[in-house]
C-alpha positions in Angstrom: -1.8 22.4 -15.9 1.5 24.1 -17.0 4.1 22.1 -19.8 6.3 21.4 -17.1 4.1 18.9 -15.5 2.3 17.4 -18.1 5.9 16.8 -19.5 7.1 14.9 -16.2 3.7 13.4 -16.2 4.2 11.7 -19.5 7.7 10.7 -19.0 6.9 8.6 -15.3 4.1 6.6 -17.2 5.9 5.9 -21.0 3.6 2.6 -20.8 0.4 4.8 -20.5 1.1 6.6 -23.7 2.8 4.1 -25.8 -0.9 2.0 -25.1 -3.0 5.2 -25.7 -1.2 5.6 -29.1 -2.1 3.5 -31.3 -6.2 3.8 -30.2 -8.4 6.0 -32.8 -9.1 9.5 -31.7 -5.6 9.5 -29.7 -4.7 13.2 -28.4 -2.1 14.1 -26.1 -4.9 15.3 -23.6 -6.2 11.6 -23.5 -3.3 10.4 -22.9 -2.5 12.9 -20.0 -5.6 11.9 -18.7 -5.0 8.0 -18.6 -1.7 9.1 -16.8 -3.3 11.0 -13.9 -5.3 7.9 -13.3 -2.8 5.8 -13.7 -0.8 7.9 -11.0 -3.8 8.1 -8.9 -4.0 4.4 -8.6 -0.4 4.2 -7.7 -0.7 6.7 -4.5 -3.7 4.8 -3.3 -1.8 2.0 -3.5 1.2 3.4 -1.5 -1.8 5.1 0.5 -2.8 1.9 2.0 0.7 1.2 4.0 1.3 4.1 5.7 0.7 4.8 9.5 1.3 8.1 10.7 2.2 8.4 14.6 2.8 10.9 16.7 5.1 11.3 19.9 5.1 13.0 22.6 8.7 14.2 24.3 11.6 16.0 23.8 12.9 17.1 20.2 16.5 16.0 20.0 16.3 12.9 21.8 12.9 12.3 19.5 15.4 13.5 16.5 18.2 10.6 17.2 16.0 7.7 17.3 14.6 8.3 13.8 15.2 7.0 10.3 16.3 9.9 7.3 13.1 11.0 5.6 12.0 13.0 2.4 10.8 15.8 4.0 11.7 17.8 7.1 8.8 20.2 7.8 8.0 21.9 11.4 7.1 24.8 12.9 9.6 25.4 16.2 8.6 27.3 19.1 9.5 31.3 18.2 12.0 33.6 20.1 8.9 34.7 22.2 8.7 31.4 23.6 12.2 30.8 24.5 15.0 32.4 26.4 17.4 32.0 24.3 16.8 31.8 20.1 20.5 31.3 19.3 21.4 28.3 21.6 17.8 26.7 21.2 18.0 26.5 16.9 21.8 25.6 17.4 21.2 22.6 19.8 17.9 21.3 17.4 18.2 22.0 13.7 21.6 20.4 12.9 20.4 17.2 14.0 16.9 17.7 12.3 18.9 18.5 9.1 20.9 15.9 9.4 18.3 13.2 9.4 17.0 15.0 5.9 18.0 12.5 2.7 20.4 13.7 -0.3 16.9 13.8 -2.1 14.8 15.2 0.4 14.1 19.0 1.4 13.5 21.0 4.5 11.1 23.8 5.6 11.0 25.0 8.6 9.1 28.2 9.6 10.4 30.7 11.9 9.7 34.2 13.3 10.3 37.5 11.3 12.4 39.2 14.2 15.4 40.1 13.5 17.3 38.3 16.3 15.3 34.9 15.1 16.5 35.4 11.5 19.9 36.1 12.8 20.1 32.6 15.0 18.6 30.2 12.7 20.9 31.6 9.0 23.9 31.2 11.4 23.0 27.7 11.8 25.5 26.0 9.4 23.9 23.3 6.7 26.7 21.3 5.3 25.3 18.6 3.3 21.8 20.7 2.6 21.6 23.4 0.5 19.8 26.6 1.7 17.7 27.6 -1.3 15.5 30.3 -0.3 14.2 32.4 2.7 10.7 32.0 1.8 7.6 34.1 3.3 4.5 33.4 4.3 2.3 36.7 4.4 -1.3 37.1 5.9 -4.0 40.3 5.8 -6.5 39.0 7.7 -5.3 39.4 11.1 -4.6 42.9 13.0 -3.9 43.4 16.5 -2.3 46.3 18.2 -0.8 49.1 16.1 2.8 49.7 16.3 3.8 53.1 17.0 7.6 53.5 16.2 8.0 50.3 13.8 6.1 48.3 10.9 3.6 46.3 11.5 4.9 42.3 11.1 2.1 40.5 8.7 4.4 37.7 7.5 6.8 34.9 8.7 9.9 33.1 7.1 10.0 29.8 6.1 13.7 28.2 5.6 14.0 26.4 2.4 17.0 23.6 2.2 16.9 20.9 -0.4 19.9 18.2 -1.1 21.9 17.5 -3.7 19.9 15.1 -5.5 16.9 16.3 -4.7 14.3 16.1 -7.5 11.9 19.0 -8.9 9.4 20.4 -7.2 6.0 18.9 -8.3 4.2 22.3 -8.5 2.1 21.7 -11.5 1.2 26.0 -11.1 4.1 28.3 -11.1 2.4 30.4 -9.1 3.1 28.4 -6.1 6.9 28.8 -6.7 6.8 32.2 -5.8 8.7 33.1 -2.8 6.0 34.8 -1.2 2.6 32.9 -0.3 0.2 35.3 0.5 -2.4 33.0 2.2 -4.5 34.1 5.3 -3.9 32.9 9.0 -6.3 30.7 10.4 -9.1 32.6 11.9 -10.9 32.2 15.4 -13.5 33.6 13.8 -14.5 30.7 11.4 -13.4 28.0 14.3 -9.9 26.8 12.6 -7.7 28.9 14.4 -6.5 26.8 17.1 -3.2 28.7 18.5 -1.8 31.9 17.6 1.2 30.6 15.4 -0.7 27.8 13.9 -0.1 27.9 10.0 -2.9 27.6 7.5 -3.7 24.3 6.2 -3.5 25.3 2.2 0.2 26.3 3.0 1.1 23.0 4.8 -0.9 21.1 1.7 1.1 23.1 -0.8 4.5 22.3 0.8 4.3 18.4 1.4 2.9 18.2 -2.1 5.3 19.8 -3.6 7.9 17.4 -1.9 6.7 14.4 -1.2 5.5 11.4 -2.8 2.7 9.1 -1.3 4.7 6.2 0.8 7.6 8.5 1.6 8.1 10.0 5.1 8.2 12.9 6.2 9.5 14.5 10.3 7.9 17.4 12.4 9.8 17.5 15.3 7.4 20.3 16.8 3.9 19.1 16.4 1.8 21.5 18.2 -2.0 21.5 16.9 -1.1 18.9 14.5 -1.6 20.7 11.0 1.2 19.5 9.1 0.7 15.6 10.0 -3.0 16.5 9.3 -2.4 17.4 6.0 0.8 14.5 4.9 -2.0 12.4 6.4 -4.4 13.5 4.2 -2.1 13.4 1.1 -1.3 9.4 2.5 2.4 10.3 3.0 3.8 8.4 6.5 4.5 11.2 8.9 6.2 11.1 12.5 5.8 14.1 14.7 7.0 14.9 18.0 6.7 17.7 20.4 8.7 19.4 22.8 7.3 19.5 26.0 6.3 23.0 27.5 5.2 24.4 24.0 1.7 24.1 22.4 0.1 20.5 23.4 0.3 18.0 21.1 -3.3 17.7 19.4 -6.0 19.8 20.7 -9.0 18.8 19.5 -10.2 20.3 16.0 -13.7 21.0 15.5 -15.5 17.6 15.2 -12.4 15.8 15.9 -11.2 13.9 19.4 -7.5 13.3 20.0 -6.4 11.5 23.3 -3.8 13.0 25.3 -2.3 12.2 28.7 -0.1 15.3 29.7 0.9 13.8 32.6 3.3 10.9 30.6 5.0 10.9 27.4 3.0 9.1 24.5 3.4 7.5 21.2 0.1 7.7 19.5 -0.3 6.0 16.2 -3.4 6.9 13.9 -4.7 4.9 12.0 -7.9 5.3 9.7 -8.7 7.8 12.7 -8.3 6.0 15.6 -5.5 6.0 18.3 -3.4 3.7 20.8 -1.2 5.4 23.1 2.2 3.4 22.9 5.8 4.2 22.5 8.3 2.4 20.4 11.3 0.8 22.4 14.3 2.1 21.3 16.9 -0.7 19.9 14.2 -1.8 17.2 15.4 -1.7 14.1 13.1 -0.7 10.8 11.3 -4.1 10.5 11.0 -4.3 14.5 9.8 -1.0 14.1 7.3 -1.4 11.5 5.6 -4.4 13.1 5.2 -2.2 16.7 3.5 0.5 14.7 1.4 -1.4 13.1 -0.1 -3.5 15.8 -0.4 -0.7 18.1 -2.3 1.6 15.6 -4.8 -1.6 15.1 -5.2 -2.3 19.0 -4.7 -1.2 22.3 -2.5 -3.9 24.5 -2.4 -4.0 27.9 1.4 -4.4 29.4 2.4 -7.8 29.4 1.0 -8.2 25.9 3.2 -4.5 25.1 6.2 -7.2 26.6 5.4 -10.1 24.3 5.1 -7.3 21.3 8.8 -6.2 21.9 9.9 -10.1 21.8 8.4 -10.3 18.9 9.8 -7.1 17.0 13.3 -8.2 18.4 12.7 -11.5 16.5 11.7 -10.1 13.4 14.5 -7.9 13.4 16.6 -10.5 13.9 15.1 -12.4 11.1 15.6 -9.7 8.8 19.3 -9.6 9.8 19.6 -13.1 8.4 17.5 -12.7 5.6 20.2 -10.1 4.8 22.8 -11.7 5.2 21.7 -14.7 3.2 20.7 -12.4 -0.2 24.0 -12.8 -1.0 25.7 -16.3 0.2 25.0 -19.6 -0.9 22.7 -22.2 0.7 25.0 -25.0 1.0 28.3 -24.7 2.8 31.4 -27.1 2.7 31.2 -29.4 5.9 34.4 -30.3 8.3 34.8 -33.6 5.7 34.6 -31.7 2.4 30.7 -33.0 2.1 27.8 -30.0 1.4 25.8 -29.2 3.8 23.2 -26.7 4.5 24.1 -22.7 5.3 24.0 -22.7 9.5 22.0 -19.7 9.3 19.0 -21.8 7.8 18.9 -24.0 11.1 19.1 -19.9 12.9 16.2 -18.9 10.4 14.1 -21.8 11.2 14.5 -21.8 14.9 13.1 -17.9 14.9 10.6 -18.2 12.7 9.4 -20.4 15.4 9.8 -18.4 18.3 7.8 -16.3 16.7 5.1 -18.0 15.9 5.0 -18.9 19.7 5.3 -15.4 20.7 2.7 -14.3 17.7 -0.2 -17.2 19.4 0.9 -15.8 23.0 -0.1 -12.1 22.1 -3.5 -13.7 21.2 -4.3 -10.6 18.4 -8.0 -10.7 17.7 -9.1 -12.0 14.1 -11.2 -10.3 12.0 -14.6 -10.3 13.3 -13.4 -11.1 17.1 -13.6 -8.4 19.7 -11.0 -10.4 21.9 -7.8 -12.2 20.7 -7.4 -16.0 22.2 -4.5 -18.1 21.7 -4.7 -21.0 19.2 -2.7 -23.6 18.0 -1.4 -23.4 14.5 -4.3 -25.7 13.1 -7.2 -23.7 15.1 -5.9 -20.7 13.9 -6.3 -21.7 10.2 -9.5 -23.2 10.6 -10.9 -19.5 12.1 -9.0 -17.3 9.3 -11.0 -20.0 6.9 -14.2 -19.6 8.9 -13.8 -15.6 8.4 -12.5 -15.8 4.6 -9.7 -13.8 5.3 -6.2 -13.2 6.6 -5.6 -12.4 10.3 -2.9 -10.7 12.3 -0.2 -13.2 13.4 
């Protein structure tokens, strides 16, 4: 553990040291220690709200419909898998950067040919900066010899981080160095799952290194799924997509089973490691979002309950439009005679809140300990969250 990091470590928990001080036998090594645990109570906290999905369809149209994130990490398709490098990085990475916060970074791995390189610096990065061509290098892999040129044993990673972006948390400077010399996944040992899938110790090392649990995180190229594995892992919320034609979204992994329907596009939403195939309507906004994702990583609907799902999420969004609006105004309004009288947007408030009630019984979500949801009236609802002593899904 370098001074670096056991420097930020004591400065994000003050409250940690200044109880550890006073105790007999106090050392600064005790008091890192209390830290650490105090952190690791914090990210299993954040841990326990995030729902990584997965979609299945075309990059930039997957691109616009999503909210900025922390950290932009993906692994496109190379120049041997399209016709034309140049126009494919210009058409996708702008709008990937672009969805990348002022305190977020970027990585995104590309090919060592030359033409590759060429397309993808050329790519301007206005409100990112671009920090470092980083390298990935392998010796574990050989293939044919080259007879004129050098054999290619590594692969560039493009590093862009914003303006306010914090430090790196890289407690060993070791894994600042621009050159990761970690070996490919091997077919051999059963983890090797397509020929430009990246190792999972580099995809670890990167999302760690940027990322705090609760934040998210975007791969608009998902192929065999090893970046959302590991953000998973790590319980940062992670969205990937995957642009159809290149490497299927989840293949299986060894001891693992993903669905996937190639014949449709798919949302799939894991959670706790299971899946519901569903995709988000566009129009939701982040609450209206939030409440899709979570009900369809719980359960699988069928399509009129999908229907009564998106009434809901339009509701809630529309309650949180409100709510916004009435942070900052006061409850009571002047009335057409001068008298006070209650904020209209209360009576608007009330009257949703109701309608979704109604919509919440009509989707009949099982409560804990049902296999199959029913609908209930309010009272019969309460008595069953009593009977099972604890809270159900509205």
């Amino acid at each position: 553990m370098d001074r670096r990091y056991r420097e930020r470590l004591l400065a994000d928990y003050p409250d940690i040291v200044k109880r550890e001080w006073p105790k007999p036998g106090f050392t600064l090594n005790r008091a890192i220690t209390a830290c650490r645990f105090a952190r690791s109570e914090r990210e299993k906290t954040a841990a326990a709200e995030t729902v990584p999905v997965v979609e299945y369809g075309d990059a930039c149209s997957w691109l616009a419909e999503q909210d900025d994130c922390d950290l932009l990490l993906t692994d496109p398709p190379y120049s041997t898998d399209v016709p034309d490098v140049q126009m494919f990085a210009s058409e996708w990475l702008p709008l990937a950067l672009k969805k990348v916060k002022p305190a977020g970074r970027a990585y995104v791995c590309i090919g060592a040919y030359p033409a590759e390189l060429r397309a993808y610096l050329s790519v301007p990065a206005p409100d990112l900066t671009l920090a470092n061509v980083l390298v990935w290098t392998y010796r574990n892999t050989l293939g044919p010899s080259p007879g004129l040129d050098y054999k290619l044993n590594w692969q560039a990673i493009l590093y862009y981080r914003g303006p306010d972006a914090p430090p790196l948390d890289s407690p060993k400077m070791t894994e600042q160095f621009s050159v990761a010399d970690i070996n490919a996944p091997d077919g051999r040992l059963g983890d090797r799952l397509d020929a430009w899938q990246k190792p999972a110790e580099l995809a670890e090392r990167f999302v760690r290194h940027a990322t705090k649990p609760g934040q998210l995180v975007l791969d608009p190229f998902a192929g065999t799924g090893t970046f959302l594995v590991e953000a998973a892992r790590l319980r940062i919320v992670t969205e990937c997509g995957s642009l159809p034609g290149w490497a299927p979204c989840w293949r299986p992994r060894p001891g693992e089973t993903y669905p996937r329907d190639a014949n449709r596009l798919f949302l799939a939403a894991w959670h706790h490691g299971s899946m519901a195939a569903r995709r988000a309507p566009s129009g939701l906004g982040t609450a209206g979002r939030a409440l899709w994702r979570a009900v369809n990583a719980e359960f699988g609907l069928a399509p009129h309950e999908s229907a009564i799902l998106v009434q809901c999420c339009r509701v809630v969004d529309r309650l949180d439009a409100i709510e916004a609006e009435l942070a900052g105004a006061p409850l009571t309004v002047e009335g057409s005679t001068g008298q006070p009288r209650a904020h209209p947007l209360l009576a608007e408030w009330r009257m949703q809140a109701r309608v979704l009630e109604s919509l919440s019984r009509a989707l009949s979500i099982p409560l804990p300990g049902e296999d199959v949801g029913r609908r209930r009236s309010p009272s019969a609802r309460e008595a069953a969250v009593a009977r099972w002593g604890r809270g159900g899904v509205a």
